[in-house]
N, C-alpha and C positions, 0 to 999 in steps of 0.2 A: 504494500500500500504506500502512495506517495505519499510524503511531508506536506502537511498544508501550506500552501504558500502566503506569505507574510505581507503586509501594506501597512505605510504609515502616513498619516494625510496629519501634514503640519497645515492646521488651520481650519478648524468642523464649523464655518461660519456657511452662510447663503449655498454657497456650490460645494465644500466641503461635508458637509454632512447629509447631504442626499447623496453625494458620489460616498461615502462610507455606504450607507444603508446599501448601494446598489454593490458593492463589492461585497460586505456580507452575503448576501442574497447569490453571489456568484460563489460563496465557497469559502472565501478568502478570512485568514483571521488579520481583524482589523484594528491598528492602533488609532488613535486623533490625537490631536492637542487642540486646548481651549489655553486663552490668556484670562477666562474667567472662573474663578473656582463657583459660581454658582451654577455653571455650565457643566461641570464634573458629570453631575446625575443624569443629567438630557441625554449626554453621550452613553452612559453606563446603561440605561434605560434604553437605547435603541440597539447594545448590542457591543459596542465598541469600548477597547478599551481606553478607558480615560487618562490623559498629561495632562497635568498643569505646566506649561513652557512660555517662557515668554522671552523673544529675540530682543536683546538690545546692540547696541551699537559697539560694545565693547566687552558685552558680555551676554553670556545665557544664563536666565536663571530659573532652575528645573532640572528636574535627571535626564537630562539631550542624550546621555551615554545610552541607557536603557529602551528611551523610546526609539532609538537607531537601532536596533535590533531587530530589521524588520530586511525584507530584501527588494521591495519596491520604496520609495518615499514620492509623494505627492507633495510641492509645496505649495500652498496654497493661500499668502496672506498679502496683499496689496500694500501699496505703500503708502504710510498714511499722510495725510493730507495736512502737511504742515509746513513752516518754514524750514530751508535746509535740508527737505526730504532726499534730492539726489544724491548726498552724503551719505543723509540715515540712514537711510534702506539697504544700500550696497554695503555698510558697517556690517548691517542685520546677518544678509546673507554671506559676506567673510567668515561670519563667527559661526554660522552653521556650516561653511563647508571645511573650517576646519573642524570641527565635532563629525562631519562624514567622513572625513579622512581617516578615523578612528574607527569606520562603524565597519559593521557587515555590507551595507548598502552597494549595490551593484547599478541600481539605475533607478533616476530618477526623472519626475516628469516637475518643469517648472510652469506655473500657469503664470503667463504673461499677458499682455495686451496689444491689438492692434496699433494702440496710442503710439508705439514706438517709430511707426512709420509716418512720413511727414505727408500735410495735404496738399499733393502735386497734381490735383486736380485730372487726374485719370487712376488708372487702374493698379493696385499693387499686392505683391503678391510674395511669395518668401524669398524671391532671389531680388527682391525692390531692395536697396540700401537705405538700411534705417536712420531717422532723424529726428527724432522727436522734438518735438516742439517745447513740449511743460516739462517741469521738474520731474512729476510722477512717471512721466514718457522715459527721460532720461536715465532716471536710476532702475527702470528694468531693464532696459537696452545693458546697461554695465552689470548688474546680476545676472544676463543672459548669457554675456561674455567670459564672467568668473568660473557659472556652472559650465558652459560649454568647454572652456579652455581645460579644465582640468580632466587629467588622465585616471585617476583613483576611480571614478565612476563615472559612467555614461550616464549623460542629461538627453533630453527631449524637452524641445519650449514646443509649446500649447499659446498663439496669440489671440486671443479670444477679443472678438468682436464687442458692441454695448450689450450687455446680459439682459435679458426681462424672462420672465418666469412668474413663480409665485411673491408675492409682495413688491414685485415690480414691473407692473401693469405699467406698459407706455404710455396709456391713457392718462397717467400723472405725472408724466416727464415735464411734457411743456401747459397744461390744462393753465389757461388763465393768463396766460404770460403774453406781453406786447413786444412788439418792433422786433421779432426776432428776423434774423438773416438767413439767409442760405435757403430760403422756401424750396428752390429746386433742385439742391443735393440730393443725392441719392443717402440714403439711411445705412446701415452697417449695423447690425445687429444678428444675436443669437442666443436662443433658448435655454434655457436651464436641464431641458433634457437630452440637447444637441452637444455641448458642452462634457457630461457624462458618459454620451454615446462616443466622441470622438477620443477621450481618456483610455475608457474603458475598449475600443480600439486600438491606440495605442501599444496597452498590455500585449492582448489577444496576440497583433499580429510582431511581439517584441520588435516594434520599431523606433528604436535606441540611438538616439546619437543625430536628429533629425529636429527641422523644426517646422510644425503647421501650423495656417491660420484655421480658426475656426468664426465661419462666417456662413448665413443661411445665403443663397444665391439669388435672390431677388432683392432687387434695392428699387424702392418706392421712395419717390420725393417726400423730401421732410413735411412738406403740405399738406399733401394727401394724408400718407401717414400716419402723422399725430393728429389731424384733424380728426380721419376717422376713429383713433384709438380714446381721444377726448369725450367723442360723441356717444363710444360703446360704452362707457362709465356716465354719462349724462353730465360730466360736465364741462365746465368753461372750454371751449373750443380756444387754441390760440390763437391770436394774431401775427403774421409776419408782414417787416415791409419790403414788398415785393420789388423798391431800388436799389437795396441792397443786397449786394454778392456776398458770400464769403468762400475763403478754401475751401476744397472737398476732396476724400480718395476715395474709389472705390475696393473693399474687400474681397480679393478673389480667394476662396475656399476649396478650389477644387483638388491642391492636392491632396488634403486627407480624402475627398473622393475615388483617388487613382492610387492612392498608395497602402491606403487601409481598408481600399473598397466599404464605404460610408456614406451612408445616403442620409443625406440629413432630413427628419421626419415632422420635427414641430414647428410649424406658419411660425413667423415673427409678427 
């Protein structure tokens, strides 16, 4: 009988913790980390085993040693949205890949962002050269480089397009809001189950050392849109002024379609 195989998702927030639940359900014994101890139970309760871990810049504080014990790692935490971020974040993740250095860990999947690619107002796709614009843009770009670069274990980045799902109804993106720009961009987004499916592909087909975007293949002007997602929640519909332009890219997704044979399944 084979050894169950092992996963550890640093970060059981919005897409971390249903990708937990759907890795159990596949077999798998599953670790998490939460940065909240009243989070501990949530996890424990759906199955998974509970860390308390929390990355800082110059240090970890939590048993990192123990929850590396695992032979997949998912990371899974954005970078937060503060002054200084392109520092902190890239700090964050130094300090966990020197604690993988140490681990069992054989491959890891980093979940990134679209944002890292700049709005050059046509199409981009994983061999576009990245440039992000914001701060938050730029310290994945440089975590994507740390992970990637080093040899002790194989990375995989995951760019994931704007996320909507559960508790993030596009419908309340822009509801109510005036003078917005760019009415005729095309949109970039992708679902909470699409996201999962493309991960949990990843495993499946061990495609290691790679990096896709994950983005649904229909892009609807931002007008249309949010207009109609305003309208399916009944409220404030937005306004945009339709003299103003702004940047736009589009997300092309097809290589996890060709490479992990992945058919993305949930409307945005």
């Amino acid at each position: 009988m084979s050894q169950q195989k092992k996963i550890g998702i640093l970060g059981c927030g919005w897409l971390g913790l249903p990708l937990a639940k759907h890795m159990l359900e596949k077999g798998f014994f599953v670790s998490g980390s939460t940065t909240s101890a009243s989070k501990l139970n949530l996890l424990q309760a759906a199955g998974v085993k509970p860390w308390l871990i929390q990355l800082e810049k110059d240090r970890i504080k939590g048993d990192i040693h123990n929850f590396l014990k695992t032979d997949i790692l998912v990371i899974d935490f954005p970078p937060k949205r503060k002054e200084g971020v392109a520092n902190y974040f890239p700090g964050q993740v130094r300090q966990l890949i020197a604690a993988l250095e140490q681990s069992p860990v054989k491959n890891v999947i980093f979940i990134s962002s679209t944002s890292v690619y700049p709005n050059n107002n046509s199409a981009v796709d994983e061999l576009t050269l990245i440039d992000p614009e914001k701060g938050s843009g730029k310290a994945l770009a440089e975590a994507e480089n740390f992970l990637l670069s080093n040899s002790k274990f194989e990375t995989t980045v995951i760019r994931f397009a704007g996320l909507v799902g559960p508790d993030r109804h596009p419908g309340r993106f822009l509801a109510g809001k005036t003078g917005l720009t760019g009415a005729s961009n095309p949109v970039n987004l992708i679902h909470l189950n699409d996201c999962i499916g493309i991960i949990s592909a990843v495993i499946n087909h061990n495609a290691w050392g790679k990096i896709f975007n994950g983005c649904y293949p229909e892009h609807p002007t931002k007008i249309d849109y949010y207009t109609a997602a305003a309208r399916e929640l009944h409220l404030p519909i937005p306004s945009f002024d339709l003299e103003k332009n702004s940047y736009f890219k589009i997300v092309n997704g097809q290589k996890a379609e060709e490479i992990l044979k992945y058919r993305y399944r949930s409307k945005i």
